[in-house]
C-alpha positions as CSV (number, residue, x, y, z in Angstrom):
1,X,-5.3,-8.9,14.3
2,X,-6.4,-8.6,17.7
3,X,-6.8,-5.3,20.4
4,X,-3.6,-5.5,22.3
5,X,-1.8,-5.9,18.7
6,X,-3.4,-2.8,17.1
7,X,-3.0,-1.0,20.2
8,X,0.8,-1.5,19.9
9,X,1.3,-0.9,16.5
10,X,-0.6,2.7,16.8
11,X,1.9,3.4,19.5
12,X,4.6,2.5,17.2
13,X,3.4,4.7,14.4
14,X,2.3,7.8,16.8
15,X,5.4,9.6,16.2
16,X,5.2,9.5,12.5
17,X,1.5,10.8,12.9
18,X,0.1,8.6,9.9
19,X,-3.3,10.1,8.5
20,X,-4.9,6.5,9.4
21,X,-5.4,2.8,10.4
22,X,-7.0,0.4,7.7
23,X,-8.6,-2.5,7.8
24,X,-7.6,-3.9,11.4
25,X,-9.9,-5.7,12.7
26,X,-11.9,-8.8,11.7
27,X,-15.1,-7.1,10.0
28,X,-17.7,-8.5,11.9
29,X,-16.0,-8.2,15.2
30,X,-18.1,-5.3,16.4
31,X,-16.8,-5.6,19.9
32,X,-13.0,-4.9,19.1
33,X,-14.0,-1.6,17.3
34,X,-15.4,-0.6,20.4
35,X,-12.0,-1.4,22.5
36,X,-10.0,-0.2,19.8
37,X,-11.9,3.2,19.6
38,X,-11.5,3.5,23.6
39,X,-7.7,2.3,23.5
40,X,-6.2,5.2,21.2
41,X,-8.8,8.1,20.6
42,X,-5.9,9.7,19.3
43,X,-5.6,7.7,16.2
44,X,-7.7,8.1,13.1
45,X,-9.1,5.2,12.0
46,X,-10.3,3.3,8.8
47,X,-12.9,0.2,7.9
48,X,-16.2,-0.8,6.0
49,X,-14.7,-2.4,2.8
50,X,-15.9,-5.7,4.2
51,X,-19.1,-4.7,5.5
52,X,-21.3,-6.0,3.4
53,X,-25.0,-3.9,4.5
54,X,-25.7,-0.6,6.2
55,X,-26.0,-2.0,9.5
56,X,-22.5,-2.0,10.3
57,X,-22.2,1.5,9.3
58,X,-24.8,2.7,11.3
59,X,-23.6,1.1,14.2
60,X,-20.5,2.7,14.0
61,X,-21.6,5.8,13.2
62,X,-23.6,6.0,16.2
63,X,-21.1,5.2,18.5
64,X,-18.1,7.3,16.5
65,X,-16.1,3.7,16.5
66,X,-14.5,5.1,13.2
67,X,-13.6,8.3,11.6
68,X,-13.3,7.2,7.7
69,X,-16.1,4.7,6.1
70,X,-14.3,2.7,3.3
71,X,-17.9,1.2,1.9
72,X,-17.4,-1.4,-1.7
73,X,-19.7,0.0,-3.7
74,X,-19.8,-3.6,-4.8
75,X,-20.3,-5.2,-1.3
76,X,-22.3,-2.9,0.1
77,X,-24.9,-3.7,-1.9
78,X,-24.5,-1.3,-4.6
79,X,-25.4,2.2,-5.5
80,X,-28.3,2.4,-3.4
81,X,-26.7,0.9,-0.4
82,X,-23.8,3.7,-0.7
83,X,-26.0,6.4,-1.2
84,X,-27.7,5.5,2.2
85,X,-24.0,6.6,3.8
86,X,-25.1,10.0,3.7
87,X,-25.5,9.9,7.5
88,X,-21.9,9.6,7.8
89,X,-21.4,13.9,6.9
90,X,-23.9,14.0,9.7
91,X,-22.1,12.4,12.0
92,X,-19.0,14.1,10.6
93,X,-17.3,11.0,9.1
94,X,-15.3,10.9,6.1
95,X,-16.1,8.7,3.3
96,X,-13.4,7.2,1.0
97,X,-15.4,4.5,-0.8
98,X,-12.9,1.4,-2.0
99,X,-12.1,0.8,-5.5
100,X,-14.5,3.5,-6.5
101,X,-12.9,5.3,-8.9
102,X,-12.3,1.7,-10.6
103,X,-15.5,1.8,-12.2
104,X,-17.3,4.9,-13.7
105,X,-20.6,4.3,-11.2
106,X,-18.0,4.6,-8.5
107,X,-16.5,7.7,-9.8
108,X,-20.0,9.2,-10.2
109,X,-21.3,8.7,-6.8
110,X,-17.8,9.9,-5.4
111,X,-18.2,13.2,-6.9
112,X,-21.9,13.2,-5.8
113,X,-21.9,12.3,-2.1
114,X,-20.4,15.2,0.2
115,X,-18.8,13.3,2.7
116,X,-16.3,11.9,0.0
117,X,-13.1,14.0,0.2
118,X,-10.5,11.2,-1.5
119,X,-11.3,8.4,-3.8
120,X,-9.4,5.2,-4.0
121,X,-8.7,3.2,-7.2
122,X,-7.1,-0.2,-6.8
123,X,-4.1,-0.9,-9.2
124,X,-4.7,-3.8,-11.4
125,X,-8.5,-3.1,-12.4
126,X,-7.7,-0.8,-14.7
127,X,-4.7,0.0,-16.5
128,X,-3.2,3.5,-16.0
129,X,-3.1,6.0,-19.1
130,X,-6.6,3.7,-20.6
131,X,-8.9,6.1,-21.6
132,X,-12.5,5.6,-20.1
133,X,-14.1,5.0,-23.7
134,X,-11.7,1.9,-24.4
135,X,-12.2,0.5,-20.6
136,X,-16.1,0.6,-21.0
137,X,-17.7,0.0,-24.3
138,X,-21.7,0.8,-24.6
139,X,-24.2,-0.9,-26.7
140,X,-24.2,1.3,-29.9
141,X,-28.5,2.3,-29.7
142,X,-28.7,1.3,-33.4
C-alpha cells in the first residue's frame, strides 16, 4: 500500500470512526509512517508485527508516528526484546502484542507489561475450548 491509498481509505472509513488502521504500510518504510502520521492525525493507527528489533519502535515512539505497537513476541526477538517496549506507556502508546495470547509466554508478559490494554490471539494456533494443560505438555521432573 502506498500514502495517497491509505490516505483515502481513512477518509472512507472516518465516518464509521473505526478504533484503528493495521498493518498499512511496508514495514521497513519508515518514511511513509511519517507522511501517513502527518496526513490524518485524526486516525489512530496500528504497526510493529513485522518489526523485527527495537529500533523501529523507538523510532516511532519518538516521533508519535503510531498510537498502538503490535510487537511478535516471536519477531521481535523474544521476551526480552518485548519487555524493552516499556517506553511505549511513557510515551503514552498502547501495546497490543500479536498472537500473544497464542502462547502462554505471551499471555504472561501481557498481563505483566502496563501498556497492554487488549491482547490478540490469532485463530488457527490454537483451537478454541483446548484447555491450556492439553495445548502445552511439560516434562514430568521425574
Amino acid at each position: 500500500m502506498n500514502t495517497d491509498y491509505m490516505v483515502r481509505l481513512a477518509e472512507i472509513f472516518r465516518p464509521y470512526r473505526i478504533k484503528w488502521l493495521e498493518d498499512y504500510m511496508l514495514p521497513g518504510d519508515m518514511d511513509s509512517y511519517f507522511n501517513l502520521r502527518q496526513r490524518i492525525p485524526y486516525q489512530t493507527l496500528a504497526t510493529g508485527e513485522h518489526w523485527y528489533s527495537i529500533h523501529p519502535f523507538a523510532l516511532a515512539a519518538s516521533h508519535g508516528l503510531v498510537d498502538i505497537f503490535q510487537p511478535d513476541l516471536q519477531w521481535v526477538g523474544g521476551l526480552r526484546r518485548d519487555q524493552d517496549l516499556s517506553f511505549s506507556r511513557s510515551s503514552g502508546l498502547t501495546v497490543i502484542p500479536h498472537a500473544s495470547t497464542n502462547y502462554p509466554y505471551g499471555q504472561h508478559l501481557a498481563y505483566a507489561m502496563s501498556a497492554v490494554m487488549w491482547a490478540e490471539r490469532s485463530k488457527g494456533v490454537a483451537p478454541p475450548g483446548v484447555p491450556l494443560e492439553e495445548l502445552v505438555v511439560l516434562p514430568d521432573p521425574g
